[in-house]
C-alpha positions as CSV (number, residue, x, y, z in Angstrom):
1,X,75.9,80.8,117.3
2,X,76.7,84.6,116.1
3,X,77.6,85.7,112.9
4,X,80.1,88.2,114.8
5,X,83.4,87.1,112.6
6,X,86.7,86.7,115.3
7,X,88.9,89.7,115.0
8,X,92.8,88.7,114.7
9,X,93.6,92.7,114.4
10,X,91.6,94.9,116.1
11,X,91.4,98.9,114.5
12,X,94.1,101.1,116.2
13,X,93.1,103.5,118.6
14,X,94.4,106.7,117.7
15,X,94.9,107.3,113.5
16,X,95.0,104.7,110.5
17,X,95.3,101.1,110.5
18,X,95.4,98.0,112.8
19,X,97.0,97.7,116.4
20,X,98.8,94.7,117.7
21,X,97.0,91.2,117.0
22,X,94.4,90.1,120.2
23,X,94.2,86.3,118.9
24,X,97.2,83.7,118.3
25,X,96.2,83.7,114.9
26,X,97.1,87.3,113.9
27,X,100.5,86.5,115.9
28,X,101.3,83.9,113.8
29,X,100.6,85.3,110.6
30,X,102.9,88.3,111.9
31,X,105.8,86.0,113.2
32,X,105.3,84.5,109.5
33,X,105.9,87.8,107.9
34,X,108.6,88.7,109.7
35,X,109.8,84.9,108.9
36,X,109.5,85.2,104.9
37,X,110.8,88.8,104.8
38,X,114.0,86.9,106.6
39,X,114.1,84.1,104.8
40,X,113.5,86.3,101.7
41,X,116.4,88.7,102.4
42,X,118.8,86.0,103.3
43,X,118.6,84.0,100.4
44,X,118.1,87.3,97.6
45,X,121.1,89.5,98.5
46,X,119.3,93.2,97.7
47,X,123.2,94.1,97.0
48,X,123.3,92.2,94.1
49,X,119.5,91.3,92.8
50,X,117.6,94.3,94.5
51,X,114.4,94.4,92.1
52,X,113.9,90.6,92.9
53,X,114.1,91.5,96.6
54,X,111.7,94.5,96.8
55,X,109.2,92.4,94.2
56,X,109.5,89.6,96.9
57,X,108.7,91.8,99.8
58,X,105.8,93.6,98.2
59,X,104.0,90.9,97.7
60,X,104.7,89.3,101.0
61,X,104.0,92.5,102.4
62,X,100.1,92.4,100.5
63,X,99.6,89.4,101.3
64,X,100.0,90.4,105.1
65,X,97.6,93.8,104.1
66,X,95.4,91.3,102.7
67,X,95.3,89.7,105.9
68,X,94.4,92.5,107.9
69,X,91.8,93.6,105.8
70,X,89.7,90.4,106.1
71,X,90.4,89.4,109.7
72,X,90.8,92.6,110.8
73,X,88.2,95.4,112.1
74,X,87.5,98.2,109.5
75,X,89.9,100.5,109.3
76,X,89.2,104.2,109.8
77,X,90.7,107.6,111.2
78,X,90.4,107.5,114.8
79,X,91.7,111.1,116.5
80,X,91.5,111.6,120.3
81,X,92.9,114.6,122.2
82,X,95.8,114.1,124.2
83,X,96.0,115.1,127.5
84,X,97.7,118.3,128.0
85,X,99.9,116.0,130.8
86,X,101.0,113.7,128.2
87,X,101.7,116.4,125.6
88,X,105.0,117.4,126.9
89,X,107.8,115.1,126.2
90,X,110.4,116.3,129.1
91,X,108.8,116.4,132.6
């Protein structure tokens, strides 16, 4: 056996942060954040209790940074040229 731990979120390629998951498990935690903030802003109407709603997202939303940070790679700055083809935004 390896003590290599399974990445759910690998680093993103270009910049800061984590890509899109590579394992079921980082999809489901994802489609379980997306869930929560849902279920979160349909049953706290941010119209009428809008602290309660962004306290209940922020922590939803570090739990989810918490997450990424121990099942994901390391995150660091990653900068790559771009090709001077795929510069231009009208061919």
């Amino acid at each position: 056996m390896t003590d290599k731990k399974t990445v759910w979120f690998p680093a993103k390629k270009n910049g800061w942060g984590w890509g899109k998951p590579t394992a079921w498990q980082g999809w489901f935690v994802q489609m379980l954040y997306l869930f929560t903030v849902g279920f979160i802003s349909f049953s706290v109407d941010p119209k009428i209790e809008l602290l309660k709603w962004i306290l209940l997202v922020s922590i939803s939303t570090l739990i989810l940074l918490v997450v990424y940070y121990v099942k994901g790679d390391a995150p660091s700055w990653k900068w790559k040229p771009i090709e001077k083809d795929k510069r231009r935004l009208f061919k």
